[in-house]
N, CA, C and O atoms as CSV, one atom per row, in Angstrom:
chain,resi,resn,atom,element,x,y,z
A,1,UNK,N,N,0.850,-1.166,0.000
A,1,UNK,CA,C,0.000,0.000,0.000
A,1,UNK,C,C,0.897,1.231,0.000
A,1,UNK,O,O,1.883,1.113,0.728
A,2,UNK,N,N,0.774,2.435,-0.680
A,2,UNK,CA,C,1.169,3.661,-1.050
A,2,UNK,C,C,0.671,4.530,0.126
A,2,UNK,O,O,-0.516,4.612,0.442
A,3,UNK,N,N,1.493,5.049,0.626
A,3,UNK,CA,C,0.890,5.909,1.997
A,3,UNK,C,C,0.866,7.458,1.588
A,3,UNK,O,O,1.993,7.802,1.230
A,4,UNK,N,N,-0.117,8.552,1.526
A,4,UNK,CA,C,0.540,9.883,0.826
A,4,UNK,C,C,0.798,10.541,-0.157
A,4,UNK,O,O,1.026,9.706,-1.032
A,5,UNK,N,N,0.891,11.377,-0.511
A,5,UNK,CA,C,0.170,11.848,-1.772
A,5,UNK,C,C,1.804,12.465,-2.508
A,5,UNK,O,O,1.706,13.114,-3.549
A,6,UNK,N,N,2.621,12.326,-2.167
A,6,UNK,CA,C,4.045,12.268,-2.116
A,6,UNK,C,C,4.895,11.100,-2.448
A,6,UNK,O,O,5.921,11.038,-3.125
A,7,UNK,N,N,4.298,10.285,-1.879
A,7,UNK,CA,C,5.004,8.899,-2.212
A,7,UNK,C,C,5.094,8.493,-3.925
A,7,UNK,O,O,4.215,8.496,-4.787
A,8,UNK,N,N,6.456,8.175,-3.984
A,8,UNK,CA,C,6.565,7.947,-5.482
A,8,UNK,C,C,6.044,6.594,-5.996
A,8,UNK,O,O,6.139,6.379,-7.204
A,9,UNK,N,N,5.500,5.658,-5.187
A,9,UNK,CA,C,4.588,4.453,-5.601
A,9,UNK,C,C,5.826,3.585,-5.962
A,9,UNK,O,O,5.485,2.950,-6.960
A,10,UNK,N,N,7.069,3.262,-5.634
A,10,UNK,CA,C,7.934,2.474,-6.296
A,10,UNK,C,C,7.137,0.899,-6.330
A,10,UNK,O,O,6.049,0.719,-5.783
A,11,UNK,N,N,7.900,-0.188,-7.077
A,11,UNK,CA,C,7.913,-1.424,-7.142
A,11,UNK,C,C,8.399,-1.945,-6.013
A,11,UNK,O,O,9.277,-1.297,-5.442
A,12,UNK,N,N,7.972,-3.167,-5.454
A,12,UNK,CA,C,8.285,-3.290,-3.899
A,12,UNK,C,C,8.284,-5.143,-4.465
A,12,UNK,O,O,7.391,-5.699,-5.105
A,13,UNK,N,N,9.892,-5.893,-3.849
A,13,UNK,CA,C,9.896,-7.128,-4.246
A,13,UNK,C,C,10.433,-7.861,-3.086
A,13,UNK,O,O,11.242,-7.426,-2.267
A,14,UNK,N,N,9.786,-9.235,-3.122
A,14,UNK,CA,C,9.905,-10.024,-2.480
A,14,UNK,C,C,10.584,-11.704,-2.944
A,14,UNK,O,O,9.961,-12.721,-3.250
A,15,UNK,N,N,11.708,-11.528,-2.865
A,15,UNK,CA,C,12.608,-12.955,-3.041
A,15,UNK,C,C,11.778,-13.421,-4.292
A,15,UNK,O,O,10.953,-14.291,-4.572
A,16,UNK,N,N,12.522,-12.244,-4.971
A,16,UNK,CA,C,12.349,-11.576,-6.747
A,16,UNK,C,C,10.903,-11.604,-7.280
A,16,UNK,O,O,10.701,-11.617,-8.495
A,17,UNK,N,N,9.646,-11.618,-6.166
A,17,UNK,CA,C,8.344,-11.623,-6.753
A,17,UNK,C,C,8.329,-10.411,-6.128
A,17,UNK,O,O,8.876,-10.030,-5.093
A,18,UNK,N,N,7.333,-9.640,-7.232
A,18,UNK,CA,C,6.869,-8.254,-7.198
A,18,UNK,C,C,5.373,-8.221,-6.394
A,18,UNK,O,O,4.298,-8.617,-6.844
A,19,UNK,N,N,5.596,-7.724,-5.286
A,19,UNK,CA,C,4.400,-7.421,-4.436
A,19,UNK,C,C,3.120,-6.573,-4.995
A,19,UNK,O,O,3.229,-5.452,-5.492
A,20,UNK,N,N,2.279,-7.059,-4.887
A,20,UNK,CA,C,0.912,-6.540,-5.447
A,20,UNK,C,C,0.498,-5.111,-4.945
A,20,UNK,O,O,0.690,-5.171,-3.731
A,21,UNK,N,N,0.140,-4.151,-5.177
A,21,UNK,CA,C,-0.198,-3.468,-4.664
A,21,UNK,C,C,-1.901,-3.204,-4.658
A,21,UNK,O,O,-2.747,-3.502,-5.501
A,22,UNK,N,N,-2.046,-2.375,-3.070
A,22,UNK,CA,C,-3.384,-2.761,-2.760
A,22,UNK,C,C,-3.973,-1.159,-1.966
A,22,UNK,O,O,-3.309,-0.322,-1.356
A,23,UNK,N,N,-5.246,-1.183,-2.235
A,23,UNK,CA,C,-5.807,0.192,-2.009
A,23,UNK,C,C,-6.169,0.031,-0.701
A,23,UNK,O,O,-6.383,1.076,-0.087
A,24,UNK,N,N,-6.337,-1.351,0.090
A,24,UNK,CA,C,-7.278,-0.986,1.171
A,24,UNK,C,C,-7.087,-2.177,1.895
A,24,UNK,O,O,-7.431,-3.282,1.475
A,25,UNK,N,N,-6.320,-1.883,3.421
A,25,UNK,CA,C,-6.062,-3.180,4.139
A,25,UNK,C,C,-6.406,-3.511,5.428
A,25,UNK,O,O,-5.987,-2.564,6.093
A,26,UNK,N,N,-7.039,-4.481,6.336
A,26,UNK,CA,C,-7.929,-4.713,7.048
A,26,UNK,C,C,-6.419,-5.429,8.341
A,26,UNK,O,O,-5.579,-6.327,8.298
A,27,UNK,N,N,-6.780,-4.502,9.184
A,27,UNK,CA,C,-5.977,-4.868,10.718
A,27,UNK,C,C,-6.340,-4.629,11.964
A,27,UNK,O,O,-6.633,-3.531,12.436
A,28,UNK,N,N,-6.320,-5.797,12.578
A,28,UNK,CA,C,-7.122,-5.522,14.006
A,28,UNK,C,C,-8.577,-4.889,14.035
A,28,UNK,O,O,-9.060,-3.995,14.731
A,29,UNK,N,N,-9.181,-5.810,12.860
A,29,UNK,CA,C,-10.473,-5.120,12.730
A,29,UNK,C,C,-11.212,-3.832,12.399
A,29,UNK,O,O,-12.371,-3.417,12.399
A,30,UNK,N,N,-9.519,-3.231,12.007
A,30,UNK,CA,C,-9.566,-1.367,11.771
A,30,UNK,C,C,-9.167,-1.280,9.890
A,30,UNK,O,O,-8.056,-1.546,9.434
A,31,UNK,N,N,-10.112,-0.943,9.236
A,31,UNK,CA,C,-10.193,-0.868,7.515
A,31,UNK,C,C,-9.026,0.689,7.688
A,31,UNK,O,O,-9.195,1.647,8.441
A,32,UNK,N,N,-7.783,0.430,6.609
A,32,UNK,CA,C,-6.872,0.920,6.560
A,32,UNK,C,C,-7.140,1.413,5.089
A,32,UNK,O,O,-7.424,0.415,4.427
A,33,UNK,N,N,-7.169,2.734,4.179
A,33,UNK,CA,C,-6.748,2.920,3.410
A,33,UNK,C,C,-5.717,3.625,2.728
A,33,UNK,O,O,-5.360,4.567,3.436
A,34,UNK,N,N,-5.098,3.576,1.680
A,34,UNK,CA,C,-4.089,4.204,1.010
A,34,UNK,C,C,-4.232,6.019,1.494
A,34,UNK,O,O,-3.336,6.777,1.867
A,35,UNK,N,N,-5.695,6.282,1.308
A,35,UNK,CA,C,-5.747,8.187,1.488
A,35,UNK,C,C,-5.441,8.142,3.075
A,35,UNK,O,O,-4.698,9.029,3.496
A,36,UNK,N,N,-5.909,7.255,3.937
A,36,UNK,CA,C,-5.942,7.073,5.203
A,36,UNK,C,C,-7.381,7.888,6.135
A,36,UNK,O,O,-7.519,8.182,7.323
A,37,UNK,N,N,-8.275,8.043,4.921
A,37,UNK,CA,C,-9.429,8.507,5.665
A,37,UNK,C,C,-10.623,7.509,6.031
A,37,UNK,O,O,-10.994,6.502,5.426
A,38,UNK,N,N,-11.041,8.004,7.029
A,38,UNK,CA,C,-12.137,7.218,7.747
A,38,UNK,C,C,-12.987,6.553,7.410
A,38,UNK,O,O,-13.407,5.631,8.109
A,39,UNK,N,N,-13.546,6.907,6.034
A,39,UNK,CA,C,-14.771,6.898,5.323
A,39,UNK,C,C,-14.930,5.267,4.898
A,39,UNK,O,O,-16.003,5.041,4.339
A,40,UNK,N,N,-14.199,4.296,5.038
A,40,UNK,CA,C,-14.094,3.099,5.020
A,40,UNK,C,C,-14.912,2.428,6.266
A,40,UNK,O,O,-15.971,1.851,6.512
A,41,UNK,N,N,-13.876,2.827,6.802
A,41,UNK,CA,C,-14.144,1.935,8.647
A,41,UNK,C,C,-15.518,2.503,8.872
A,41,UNK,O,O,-16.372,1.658,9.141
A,42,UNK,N,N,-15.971,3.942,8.810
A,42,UNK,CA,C,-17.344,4.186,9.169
A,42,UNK,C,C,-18.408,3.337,8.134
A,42,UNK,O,O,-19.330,2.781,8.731
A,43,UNK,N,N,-18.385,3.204,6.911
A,43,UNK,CA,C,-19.096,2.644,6.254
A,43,UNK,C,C,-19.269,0.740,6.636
A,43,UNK,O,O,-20.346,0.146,6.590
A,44,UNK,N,N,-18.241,0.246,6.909
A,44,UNK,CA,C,-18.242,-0.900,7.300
A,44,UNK,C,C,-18.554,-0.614,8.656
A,44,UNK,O,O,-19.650,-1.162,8.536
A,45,UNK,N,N,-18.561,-0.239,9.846
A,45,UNK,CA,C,-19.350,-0.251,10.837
A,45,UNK,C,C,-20.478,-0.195,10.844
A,45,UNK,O,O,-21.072,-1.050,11.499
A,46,UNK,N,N,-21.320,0.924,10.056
A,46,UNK,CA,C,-22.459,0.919,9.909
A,46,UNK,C,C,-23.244,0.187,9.309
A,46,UNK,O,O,-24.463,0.335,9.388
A,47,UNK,N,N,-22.649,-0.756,8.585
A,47,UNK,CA,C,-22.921,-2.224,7.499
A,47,UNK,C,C,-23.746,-3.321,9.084
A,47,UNK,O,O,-24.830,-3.806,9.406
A,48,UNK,N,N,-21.961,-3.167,9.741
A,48,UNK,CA,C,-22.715,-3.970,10.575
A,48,UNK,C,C,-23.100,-3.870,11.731
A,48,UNK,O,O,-23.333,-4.935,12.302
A,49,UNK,N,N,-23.282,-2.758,12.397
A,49,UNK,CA,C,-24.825,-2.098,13.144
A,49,UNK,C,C,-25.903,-2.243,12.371
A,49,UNK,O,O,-26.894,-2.499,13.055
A,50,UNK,N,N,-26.167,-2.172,10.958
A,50,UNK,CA,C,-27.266,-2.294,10.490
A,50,UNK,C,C,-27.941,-4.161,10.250
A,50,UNK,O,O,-29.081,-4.608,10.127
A,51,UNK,N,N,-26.795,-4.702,10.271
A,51,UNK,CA,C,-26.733,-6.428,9.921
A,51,UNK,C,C,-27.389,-6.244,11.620
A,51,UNK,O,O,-28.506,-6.610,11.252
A,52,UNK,N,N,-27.550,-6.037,12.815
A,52,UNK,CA,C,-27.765,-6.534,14.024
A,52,UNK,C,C,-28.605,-5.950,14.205
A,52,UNK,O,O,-29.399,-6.647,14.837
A,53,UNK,N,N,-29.170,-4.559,13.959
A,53,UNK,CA,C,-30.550,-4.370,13.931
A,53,UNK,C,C,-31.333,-4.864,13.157
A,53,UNK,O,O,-32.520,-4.672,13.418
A,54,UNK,N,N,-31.123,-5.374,12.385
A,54,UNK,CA,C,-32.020,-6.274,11.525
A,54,UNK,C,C,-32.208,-7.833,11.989
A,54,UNK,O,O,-33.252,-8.469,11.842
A,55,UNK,N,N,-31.086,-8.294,12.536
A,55,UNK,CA,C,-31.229,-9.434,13.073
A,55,UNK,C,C,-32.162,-9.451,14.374
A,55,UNK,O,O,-32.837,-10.472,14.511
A,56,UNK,N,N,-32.283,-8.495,15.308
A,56,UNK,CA,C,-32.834,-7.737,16.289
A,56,UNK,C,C,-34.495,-7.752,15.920
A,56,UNK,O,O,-35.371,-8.245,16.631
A,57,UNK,N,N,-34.668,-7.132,14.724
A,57,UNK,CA,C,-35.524,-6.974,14.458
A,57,UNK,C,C,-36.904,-7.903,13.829
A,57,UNK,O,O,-38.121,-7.740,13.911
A,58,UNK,N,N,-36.004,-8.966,13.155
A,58,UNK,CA,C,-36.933,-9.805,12.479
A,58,UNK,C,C,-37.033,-11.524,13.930
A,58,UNK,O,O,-37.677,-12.561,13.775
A,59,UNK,N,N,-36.187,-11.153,15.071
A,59,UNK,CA,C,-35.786,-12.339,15.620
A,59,UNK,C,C,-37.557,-12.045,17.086
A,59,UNK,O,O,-38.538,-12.547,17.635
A,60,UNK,N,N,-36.866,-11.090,16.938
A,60,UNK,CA,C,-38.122,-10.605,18.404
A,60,UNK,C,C,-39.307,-10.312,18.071
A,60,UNK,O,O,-39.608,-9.597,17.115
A,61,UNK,N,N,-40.163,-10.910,18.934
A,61,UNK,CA,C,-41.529,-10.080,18.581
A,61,UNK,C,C,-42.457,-9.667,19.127
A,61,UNK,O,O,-43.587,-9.512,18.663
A,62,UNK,N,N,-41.834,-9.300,20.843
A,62,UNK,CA,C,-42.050,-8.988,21.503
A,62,UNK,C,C,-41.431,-7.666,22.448
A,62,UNK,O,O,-40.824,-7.703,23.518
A,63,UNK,N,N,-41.881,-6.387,21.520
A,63,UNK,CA,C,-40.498,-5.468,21.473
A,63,UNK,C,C,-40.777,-4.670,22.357
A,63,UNK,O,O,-41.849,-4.102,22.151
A,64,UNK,N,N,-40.320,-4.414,23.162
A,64,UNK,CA,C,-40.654,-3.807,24.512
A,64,UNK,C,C,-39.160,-2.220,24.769
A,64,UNK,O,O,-37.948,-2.424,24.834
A,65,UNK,N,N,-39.772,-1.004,24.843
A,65,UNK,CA,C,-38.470,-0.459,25.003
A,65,UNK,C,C,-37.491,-0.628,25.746
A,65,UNK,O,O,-36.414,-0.489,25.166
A,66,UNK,N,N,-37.426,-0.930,27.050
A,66,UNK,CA,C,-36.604,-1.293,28.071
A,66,UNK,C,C,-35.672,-2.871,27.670
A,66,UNK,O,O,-34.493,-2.961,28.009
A,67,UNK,N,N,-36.278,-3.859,27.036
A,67,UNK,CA,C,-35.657,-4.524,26.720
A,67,UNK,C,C,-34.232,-4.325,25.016
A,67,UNK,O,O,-33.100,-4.727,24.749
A,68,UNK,N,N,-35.499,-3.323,24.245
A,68,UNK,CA,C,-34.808,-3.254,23.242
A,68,UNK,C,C,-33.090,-2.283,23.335
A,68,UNK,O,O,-32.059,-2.315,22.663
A,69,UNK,N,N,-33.581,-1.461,24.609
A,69,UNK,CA,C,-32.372,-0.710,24.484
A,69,UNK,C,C,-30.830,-1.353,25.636
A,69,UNK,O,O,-29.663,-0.974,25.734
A,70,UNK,N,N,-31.551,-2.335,26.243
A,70,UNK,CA,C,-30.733,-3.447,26.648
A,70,UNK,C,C,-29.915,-3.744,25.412
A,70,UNK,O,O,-28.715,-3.816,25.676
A,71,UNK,N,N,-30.272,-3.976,23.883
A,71,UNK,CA,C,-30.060,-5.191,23.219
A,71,UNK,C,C,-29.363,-4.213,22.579
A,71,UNK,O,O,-28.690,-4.484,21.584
């Protein structure tokens, strides 16, 4: 990955294979990109806050506020 808007992007090799280069890399559960802005990790968080309210939603059916804001 190219860090910076400066960086001259060289060729990067590994025991003479040429390393791939990649826009966007996933560590410790934290979405890393090349610009290094947020707009990744927030979009995939909200993917899956939305995957668990939905699971939330279609699982219960007995929705009570006090319980829901437990959940």
């Amino acid at each position: 990955m190219h860090l910076g808007n400066s960086n001259r992007k060289y060729a990067y090799f590994k025991n003479n294979h040429k390393l791939d280069k990649v826009t966007e890399e996933k560590d410790l559960g934290v979405v890393f990109t090349n610009n290094l802005k947020p707009a990744r990790q927030c979009q995939t968080a909200y993917a899956k806050a939305n995957r668990i309210l939905g699971l939330i939603s279609r699982t219960i059916s007995y929705k009570i506020p006090d319980i829901l804001l437990k959940l």
